[in-house]
N, C-alpha and C positions, 0 to 999 in steps of 0.2 A: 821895595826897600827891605834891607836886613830887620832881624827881629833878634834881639837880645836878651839875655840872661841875667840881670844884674843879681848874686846872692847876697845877704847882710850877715856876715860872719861874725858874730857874738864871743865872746867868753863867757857861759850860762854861770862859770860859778862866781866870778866877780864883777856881776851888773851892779852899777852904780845904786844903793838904797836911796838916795836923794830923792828918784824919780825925775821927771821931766821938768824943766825951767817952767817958767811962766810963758813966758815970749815964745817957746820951743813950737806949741803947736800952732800959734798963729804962723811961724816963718815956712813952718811946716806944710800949713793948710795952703799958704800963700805959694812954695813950690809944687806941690802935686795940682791945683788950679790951673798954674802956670803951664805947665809940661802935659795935663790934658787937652788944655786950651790947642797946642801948638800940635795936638794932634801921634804926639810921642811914646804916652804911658798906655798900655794894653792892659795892664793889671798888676795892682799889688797887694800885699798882705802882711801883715805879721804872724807867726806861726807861734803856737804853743807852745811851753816849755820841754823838755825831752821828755822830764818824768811822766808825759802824757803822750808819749812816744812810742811807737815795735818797731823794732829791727828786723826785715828778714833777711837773710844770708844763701845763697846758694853755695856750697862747693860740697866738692867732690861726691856730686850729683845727690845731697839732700838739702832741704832746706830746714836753718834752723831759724828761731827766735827768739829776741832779746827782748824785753820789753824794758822801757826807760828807769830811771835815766840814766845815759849814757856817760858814768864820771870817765872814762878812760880819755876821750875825748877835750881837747884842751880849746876848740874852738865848734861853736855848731851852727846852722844856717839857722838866724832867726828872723829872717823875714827874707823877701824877693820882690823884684819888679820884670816884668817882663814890658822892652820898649822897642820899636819900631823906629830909627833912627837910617840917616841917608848911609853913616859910616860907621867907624867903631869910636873914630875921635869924638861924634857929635854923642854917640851912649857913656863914651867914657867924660863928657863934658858934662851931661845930664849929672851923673854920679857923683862926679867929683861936689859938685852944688848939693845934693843930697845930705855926702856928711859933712861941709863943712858947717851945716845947719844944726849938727850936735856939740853939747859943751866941749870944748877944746881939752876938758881933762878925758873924757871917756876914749874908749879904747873899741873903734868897730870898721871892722872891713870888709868891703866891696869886691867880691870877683867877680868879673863881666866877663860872657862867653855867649859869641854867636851862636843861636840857633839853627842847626843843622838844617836846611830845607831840602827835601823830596825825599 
């Protein structure tokens, strides 16, 4: 079976201060259950903020480095799931369940990409 890429694309400078619902982590805890259960989720994480971030950069054959945080950037990956799904409809189905689990005001997006195999 394919193995998937899902990324959680943030806006780091305007996360919600509210912080998470009440209900958020149970519907939460209750989908990653679900979707390990069913044998689907391979791993996921949230990832620290950029400004605990380095960049390095290849071109024109040096490498440079940036260290965080990255303001030019208007969107950054802050979290991933990597899932084992029969198609891309049933990864992109997982996902879709994922954010609709976040308050309907926040602002976060999904890009799913096959993992390349051999």
């Amino acid at each position: 079976m394919p193995r998937y890429l899902s990324m959680i694309r943030i806006d780091e400078q305007n996360l919600p201060t509210e912080g998470f619902p009440p209900e958020f982590e149970q519907r939460m805890g209750a989908l990653l259950e679900e979707i390990t259960k069913a044998g689907v989720m391979l791993d996921t994480a949230g990832l620290t903020p950029t400004s605990e971030g380095t960049r390095l950069t290849w071109s024109d054959g040096r490498i440079s480095v940036t260290d965080g945080p990255f303001t030019e950037a208007k969107e950054v990956v802050g979290g991933y799931a990597i899932i084992q799904a029969k198609d891309k409809a049933e990864a992109l189905e997982w996902t879709r369940r994922f954010l609709e689990i976040h308050p309907g005001h926040w602002t976060i997006t999904s890009e799913v990409r096959e993992i390349a195999e051999g």
